[in-house]
One Martini backbone bead per residue (centre of mass of N, CA, C, O) as a GRO file, in nm:
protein
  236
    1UNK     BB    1  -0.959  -0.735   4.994
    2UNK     BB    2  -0.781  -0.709   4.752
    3UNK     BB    3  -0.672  -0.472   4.549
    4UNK     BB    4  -0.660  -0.413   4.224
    5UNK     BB    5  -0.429  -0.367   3.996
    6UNK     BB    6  -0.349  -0.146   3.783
    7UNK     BB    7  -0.313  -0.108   3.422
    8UNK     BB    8  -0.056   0.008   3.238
    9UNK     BB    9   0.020   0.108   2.953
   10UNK     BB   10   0.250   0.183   2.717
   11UNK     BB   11   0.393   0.408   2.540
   12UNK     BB   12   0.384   0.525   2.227
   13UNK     BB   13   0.640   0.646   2.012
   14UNK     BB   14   0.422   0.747   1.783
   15UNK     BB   15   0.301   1.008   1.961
   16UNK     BB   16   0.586   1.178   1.983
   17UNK     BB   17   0.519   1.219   1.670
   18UNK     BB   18   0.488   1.386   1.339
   19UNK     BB   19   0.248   1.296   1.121
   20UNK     BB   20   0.137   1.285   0.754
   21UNK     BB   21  -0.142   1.427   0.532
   22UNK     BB   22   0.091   1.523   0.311
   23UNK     BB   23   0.265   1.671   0.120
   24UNK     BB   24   0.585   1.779   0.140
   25UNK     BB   25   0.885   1.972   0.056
   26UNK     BB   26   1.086   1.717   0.093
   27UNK     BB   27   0.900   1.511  -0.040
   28UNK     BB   28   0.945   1.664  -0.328
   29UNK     BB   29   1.221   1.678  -0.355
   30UNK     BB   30   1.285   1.356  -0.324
   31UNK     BB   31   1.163   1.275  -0.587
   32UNK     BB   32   1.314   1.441  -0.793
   33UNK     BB   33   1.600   1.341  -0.717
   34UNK     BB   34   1.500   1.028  -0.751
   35UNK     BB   35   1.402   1.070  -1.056
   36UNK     BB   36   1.679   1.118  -1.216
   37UNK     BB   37   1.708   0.829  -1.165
   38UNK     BB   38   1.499   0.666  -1.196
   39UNK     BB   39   1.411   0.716  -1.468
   40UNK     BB   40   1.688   0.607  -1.622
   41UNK     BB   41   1.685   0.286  -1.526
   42UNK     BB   42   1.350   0.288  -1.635
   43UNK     BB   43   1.132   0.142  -1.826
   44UNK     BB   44   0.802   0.237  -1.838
   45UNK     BB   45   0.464   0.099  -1.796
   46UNK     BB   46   0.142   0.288  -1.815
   47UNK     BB   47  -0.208   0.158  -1.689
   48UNK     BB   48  -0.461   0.335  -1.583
   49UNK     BB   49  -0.455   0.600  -1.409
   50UNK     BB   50  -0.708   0.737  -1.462
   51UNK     BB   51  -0.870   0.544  -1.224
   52UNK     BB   52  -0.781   0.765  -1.070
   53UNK     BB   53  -0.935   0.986  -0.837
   54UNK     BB   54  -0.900   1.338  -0.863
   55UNK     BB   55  -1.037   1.324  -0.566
   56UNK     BB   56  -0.985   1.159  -0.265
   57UNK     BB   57  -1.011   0.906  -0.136
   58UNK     BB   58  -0.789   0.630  -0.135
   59UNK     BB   59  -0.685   0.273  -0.247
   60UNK     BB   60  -0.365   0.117  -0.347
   61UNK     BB   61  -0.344  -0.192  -0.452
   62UNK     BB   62  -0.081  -0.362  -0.432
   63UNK     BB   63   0.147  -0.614  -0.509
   64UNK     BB   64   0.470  -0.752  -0.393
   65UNK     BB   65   0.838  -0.791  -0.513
   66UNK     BB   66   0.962  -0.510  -0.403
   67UNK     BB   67   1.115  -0.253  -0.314
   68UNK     BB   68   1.040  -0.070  -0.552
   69UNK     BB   69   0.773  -0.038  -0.556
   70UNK     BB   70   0.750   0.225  -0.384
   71UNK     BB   71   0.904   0.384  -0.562
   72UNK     BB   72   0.736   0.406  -0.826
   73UNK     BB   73   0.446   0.438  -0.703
   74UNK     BB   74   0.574   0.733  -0.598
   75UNK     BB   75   0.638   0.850  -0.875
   76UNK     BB   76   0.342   0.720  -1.064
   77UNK     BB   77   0.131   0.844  -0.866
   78UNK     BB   78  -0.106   1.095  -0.958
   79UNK     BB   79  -0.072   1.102  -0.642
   80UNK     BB   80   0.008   1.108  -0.298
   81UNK     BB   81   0.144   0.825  -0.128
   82UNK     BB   82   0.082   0.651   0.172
   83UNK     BB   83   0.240   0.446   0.360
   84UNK     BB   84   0.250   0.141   0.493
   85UNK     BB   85   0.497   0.041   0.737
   86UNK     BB   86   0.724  -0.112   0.875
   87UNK     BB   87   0.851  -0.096   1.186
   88UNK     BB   88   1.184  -0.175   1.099
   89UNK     BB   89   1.225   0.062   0.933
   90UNK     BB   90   1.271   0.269   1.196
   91UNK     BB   91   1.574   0.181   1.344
   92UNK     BB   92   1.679   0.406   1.115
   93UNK     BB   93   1.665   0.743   1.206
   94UNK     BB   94   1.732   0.875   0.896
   95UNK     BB   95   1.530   0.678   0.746
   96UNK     BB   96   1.274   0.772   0.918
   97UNK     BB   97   1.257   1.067   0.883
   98UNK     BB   98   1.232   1.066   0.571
   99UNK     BB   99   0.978   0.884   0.576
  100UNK     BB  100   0.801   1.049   0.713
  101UNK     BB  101   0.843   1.318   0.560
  102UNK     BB  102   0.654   1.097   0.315
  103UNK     BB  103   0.390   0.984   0.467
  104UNK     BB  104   0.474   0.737   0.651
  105UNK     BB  105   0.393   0.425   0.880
  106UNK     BB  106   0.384   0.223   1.115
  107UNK     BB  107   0.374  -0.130   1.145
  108UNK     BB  108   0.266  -0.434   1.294
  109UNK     BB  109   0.273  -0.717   1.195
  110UNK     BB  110   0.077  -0.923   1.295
  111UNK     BB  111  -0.129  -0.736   1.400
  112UNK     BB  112  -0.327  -0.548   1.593
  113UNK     BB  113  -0.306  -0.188   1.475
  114UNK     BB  114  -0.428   0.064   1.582
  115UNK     BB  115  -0.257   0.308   1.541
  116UNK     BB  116  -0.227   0.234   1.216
  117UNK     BB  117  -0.529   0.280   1.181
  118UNK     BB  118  -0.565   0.545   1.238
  119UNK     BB  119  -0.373   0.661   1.026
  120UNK     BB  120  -0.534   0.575   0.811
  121UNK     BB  121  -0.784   0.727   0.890
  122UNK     BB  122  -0.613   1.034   0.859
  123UNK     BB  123  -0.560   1.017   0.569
  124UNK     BB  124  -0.845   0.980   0.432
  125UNK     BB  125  -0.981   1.196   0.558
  126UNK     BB  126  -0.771   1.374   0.405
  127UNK     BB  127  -0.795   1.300   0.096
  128UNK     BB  128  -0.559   1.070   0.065
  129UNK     BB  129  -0.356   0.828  -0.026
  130UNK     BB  130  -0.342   0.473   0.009
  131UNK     BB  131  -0.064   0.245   0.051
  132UNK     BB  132  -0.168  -0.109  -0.029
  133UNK     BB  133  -0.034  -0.485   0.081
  134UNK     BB  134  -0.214  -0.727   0.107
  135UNK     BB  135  -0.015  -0.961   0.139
  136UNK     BB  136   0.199  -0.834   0.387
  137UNK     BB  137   0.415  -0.880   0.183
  138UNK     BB  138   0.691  -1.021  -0.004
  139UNK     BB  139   0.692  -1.170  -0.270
  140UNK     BB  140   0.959  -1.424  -0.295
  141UNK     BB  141   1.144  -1.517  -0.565
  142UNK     BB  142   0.854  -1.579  -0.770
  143UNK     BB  143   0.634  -1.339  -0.761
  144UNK     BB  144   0.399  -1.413  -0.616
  145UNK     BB  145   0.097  -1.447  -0.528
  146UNK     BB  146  -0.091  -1.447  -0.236
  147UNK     BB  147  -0.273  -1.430   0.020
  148UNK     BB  148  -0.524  -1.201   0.115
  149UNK     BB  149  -0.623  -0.978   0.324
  150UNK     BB  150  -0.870  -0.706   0.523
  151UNK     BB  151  -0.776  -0.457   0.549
  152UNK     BB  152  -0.853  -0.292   0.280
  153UNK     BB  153  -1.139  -0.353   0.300
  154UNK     BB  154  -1.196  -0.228   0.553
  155UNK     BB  155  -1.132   0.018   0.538
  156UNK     BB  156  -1.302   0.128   0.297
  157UNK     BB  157  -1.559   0.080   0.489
  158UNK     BB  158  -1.484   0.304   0.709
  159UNK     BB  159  -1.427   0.572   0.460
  160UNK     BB  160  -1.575   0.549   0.208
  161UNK     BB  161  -1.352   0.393  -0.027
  162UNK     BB  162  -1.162   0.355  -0.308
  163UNK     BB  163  -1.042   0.072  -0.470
  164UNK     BB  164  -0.701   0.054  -0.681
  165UNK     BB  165  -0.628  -0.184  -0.865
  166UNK     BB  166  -0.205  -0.291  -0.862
  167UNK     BB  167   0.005  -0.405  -1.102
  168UNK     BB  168   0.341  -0.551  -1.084
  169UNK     BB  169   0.625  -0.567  -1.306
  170UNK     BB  170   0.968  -0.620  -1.252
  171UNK     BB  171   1.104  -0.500  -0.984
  172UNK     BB  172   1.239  -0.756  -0.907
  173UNK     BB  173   1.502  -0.707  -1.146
  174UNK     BB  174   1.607  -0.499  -1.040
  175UNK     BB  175   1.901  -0.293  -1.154
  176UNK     BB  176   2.247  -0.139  -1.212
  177UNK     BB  177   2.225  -0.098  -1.565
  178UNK     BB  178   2.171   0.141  -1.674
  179UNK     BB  179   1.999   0.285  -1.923
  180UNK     BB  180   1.717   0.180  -1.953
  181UNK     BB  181   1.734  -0.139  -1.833
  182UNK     BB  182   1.420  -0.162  -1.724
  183UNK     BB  183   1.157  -0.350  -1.655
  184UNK     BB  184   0.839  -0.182  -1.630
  185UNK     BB  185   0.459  -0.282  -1.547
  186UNK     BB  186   0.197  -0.067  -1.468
  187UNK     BB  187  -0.143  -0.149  -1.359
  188UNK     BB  188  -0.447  -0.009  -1.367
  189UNK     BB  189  -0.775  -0.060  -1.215
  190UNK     BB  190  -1.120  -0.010  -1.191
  191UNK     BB  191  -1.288   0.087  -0.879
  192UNK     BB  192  -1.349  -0.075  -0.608
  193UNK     BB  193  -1.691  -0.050  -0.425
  194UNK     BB  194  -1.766  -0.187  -0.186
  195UNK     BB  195  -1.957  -0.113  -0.040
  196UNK     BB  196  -2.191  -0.181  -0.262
  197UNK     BB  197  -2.119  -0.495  -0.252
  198UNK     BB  198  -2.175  -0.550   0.082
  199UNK     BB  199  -2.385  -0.407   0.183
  200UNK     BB  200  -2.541  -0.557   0.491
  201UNK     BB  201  -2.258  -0.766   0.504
  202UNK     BB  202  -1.955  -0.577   0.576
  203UNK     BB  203  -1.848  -0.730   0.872
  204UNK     BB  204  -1.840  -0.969   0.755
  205UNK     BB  205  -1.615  -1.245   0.731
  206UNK     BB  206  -1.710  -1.345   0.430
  207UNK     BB  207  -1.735  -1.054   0.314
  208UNK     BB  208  -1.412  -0.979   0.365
  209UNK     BB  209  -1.282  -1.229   0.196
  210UNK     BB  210  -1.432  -1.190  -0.094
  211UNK     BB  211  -1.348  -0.901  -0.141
  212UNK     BB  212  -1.037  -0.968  -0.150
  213UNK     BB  213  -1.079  -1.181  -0.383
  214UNK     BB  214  -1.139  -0.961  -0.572
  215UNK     BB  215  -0.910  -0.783  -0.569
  216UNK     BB  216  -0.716  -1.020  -0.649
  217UNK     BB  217  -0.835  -1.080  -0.913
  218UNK     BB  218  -0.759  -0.813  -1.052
  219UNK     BB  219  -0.486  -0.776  -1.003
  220UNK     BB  220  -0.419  -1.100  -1.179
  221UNK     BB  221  -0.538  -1.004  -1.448
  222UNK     BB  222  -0.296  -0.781  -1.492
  223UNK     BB  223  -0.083  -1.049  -1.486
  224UNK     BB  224   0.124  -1.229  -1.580
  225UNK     BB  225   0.078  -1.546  -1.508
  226UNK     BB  226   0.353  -1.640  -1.329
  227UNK     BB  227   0.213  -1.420  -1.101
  228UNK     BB  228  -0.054  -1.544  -0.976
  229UNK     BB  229  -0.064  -1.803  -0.791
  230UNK     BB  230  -0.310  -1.862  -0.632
  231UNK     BB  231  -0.501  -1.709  -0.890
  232UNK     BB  232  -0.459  -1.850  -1.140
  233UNK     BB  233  -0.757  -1.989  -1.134
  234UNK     BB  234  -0.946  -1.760  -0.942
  235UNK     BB  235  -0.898  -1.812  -0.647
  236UNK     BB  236  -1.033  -1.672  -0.316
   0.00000   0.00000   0.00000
């Protein structure tokens, strides 16, 4: 009988980087250089971040319109977040390392990504935010929100995480307008606690779809209506 040919899996090459669960003196320096310009060129309205708490892990779930999201996000949450970022934007090594060592990680998209799971279970463990957009892209056009993932609602039960709804507005808007040109608004809503919403049916499939639409439409309920998409009805 032939003997069957062992299959060995091919190296990933984010084990051979260092991923960080902290914030950087690199990444304060550049928060601050470029603070001192995206300050300057839009004009925030910041609603509910006191319902960020003040220490321990955390999921910050937030809406997707534009790649400014992530800019104005790391600038004005309460604390340092770790996005969890497409596998693409690593393949210029100058913004590669740039982001790694602002606490950001590959993910492959559409695809179960066990190696960006345990990273992002490494951000919670060490107590520090995780941003996350559950509907895993930019809703581009006309800035519709999407229907949600179960990714950020699953993470949150394995590592007994609040999380907390954040919708944002204006940022899809956003060009080199000169000062206070820009007009942006970011509200966090009070921590959702799915751990006690799911009770003892945390992993059933209907549960973690449900606890998804309960996110979503808290996101919805703080966006203006025009941008509510799929849930402007309130549909889960």
């Amino acid at each position: 009988m032939e003997e069957a040919s062992q299959i060995t899996s091919r190296p990933d090459w984010r084990d051979s980087l260092t991923w960080y669960t902290h914030e950087t003196a690199f990444c304060r320096t550049i928060k601050f250089l470029g603070g001192l310009y995206f300050h300057t060129v839009a004009d925030v309205e910041r609603i509910g971040f006191e319902n960020f708490p003040a220490t321990g892990p955390c999921i910050l779930a937030a809406n997707h319109i534009s790649n400014m999201d992530v800019i104005y996000v790391g600038l004005h949450a309460p604390r340092h977040p770790h996005f969890m970022a497409k596998v693409e934007l690593y393949k210029n090594p100058i913004f590669a390392w740039t982001i790694r060592l602002c606490g950001s990680f590959p993910v492959h998209r559409g695809e179960n990504d066990a190696w960006a799971l345990r990273q992002a279970g490494r951000v919670l463990e060490a107590g520090q935010i995780l941003c996350m957009f559950p509907e895993g892209t930019r809703s581009k056009g006309k800035a519709q929100l999407r229907r949600g993932k179960v990714g950020a609602v699953k993470l949150a039960l394995d590592y007994q995480a609040p999380i907390v709804p954040v919708a944002i507005s204006g940022t899809e808007k956003f060009g080199f307008k000169g000062w206070k040109g820009n007009k942006i608004r970011m509200e966090a809503g009070p921590p959702l606690d799915v751990v006690a919403l799911a009770g003892s049916t945390a992993y059933d499939g209907d549960t973690l779809r449900n606890l998804t639409g309960v996110l979503m439409q808290r996101i919805a309920a703080m966006l203006p209506p025009t941008y509510r998409g799929v849930y402007a009805g309130g549909a889960s």
